[in-house]
C-alpha positions as CSV (number, residue, x, y, z in Angstrom):
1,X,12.9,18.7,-3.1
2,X,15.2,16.9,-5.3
3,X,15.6,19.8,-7.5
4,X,16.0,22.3,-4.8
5,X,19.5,20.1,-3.5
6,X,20.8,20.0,-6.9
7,X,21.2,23.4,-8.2
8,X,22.8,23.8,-11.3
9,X,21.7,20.7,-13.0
10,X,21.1,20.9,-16.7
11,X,19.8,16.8,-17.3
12,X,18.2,14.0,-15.8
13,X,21.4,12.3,-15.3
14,X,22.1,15.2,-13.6
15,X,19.8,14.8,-11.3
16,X,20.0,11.4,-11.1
17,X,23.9,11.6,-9.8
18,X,24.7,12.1,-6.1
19,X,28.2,11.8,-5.0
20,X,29.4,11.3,-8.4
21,X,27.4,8.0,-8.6
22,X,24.2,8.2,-10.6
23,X,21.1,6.7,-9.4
24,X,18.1,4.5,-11.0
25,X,15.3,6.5,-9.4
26,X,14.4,9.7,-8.4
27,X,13.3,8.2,-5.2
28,X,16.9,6.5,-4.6
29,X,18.4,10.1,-5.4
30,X,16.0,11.4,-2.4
31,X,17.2,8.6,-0.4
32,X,21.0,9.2,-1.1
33,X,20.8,12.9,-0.3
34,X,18.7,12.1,3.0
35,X,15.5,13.5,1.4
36,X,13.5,10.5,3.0
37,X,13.2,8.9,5.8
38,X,11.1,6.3,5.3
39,X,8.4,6.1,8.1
40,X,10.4,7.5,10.7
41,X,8.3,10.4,10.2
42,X,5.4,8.4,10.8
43,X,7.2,6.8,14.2
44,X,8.1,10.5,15.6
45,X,4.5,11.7,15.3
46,X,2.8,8.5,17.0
47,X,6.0,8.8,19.5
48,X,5.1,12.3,20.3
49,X,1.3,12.1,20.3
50,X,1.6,9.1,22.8
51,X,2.8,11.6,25.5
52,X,-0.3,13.9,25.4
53,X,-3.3,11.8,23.9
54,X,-5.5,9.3,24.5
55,X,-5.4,5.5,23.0
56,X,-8.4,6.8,20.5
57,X,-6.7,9.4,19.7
58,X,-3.6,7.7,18.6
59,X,-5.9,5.5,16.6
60,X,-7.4,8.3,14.7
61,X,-3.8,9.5,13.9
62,X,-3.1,5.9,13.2
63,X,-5.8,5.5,10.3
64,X,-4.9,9.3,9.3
65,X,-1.7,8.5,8.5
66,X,-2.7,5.4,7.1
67,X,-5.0,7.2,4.8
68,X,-3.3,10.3,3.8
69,X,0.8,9.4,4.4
70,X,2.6,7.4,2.3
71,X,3.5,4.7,4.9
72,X,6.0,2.2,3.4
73,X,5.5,-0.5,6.3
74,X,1.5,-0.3,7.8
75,X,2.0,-3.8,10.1
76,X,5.5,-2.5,11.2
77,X,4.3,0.9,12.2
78,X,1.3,-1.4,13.9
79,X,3.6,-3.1,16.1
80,X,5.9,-0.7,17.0
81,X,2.9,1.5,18.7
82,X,0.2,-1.5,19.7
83,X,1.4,-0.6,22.5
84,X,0.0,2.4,23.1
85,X,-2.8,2.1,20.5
86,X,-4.2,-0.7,22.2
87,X,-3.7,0.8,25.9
88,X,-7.8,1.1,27.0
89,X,-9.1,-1.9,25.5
90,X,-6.2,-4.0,27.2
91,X,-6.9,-2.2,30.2
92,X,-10.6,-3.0,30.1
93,X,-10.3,-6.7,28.5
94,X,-6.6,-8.3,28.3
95,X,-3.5,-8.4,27.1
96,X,-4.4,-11.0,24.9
97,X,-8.0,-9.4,23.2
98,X,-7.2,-5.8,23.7
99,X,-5.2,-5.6,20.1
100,X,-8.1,-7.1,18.6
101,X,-10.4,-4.5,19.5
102,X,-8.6,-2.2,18.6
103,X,-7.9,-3.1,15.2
104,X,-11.7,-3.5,14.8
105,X,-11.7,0.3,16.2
106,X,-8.9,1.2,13.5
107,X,-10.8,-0.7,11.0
108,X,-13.6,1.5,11.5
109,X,-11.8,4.5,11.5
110,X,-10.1,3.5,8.1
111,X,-13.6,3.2,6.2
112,X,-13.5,7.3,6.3
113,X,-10.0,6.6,3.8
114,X,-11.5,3.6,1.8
115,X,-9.1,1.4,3.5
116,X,-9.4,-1.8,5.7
117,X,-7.0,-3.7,7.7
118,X,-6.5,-6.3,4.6
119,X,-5.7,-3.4,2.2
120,X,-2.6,-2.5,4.7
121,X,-2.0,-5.7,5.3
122,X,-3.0,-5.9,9.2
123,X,-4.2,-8.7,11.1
124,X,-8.4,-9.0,10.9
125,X,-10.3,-9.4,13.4
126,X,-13.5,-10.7,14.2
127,X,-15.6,-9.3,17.1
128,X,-19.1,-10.8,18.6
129,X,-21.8,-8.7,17.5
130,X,-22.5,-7.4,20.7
131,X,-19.6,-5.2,21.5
């Protein structure tokens, strides 16, 4: 992407300059040229998906985007939809448990990605056995 915005560059410093300032990364090059957004991306597609599918589905998308996206902030994208992601289970428990089951759901969900809450830095939870 980077290389596509600077045409004409013959050197990494090149590269490395936006606005006549030269960067330290590649990544902060992206960033001054408003190549990345961060997790906004991330934010949009829960956003959207929240209009049109269910809670379980926005999990799924959760842990997919946890698994295959490059998410810089897991726990702040967690509680900016809990929200919605936890939606059934608060409906059939409470306010209170509802997030827990589903971050036990999500946890299950993330096996499929060799992740688990801990790896993204989540809250764990602990469910009796019988649910």
């Amino acid at each position: 992407m980077l290389l596509l915005r600077k045409s004409g560059a013959i050197s990494f410093d090149d590269i490395l300059t936006v606005n006549g300032l030269r960067c330290i990364t590649f990544q902060q090059a992206c960033q001054e040229y408003g190549l990345l957004r961060g997790d906004q991306q991330w934010h949009d597609a829960l956003n959207e998906a929240a209009q049109f599918q269910s809670p379980r589905q926005l999990r799924m998308l959760f842990a997919m985007i946890c698994g295959f996206g490059e998410v810089e902030d897991v726990p702040d994208l967690w509680v900016q939809h809990q929200v919605s992601l936890c939606e059934d289970f608060v409906h059939r428990y409470s306010e209170q448990t509802g997030p827990h089951y589903a971050l036990a759901d999500i946890e299950e969900l993330l096996t499929s990605y060799n992740l688990s809450l801990q790896k993204l830095h989540l809250p764990t939870v602990d469910l009796p056995a019988s649910v």
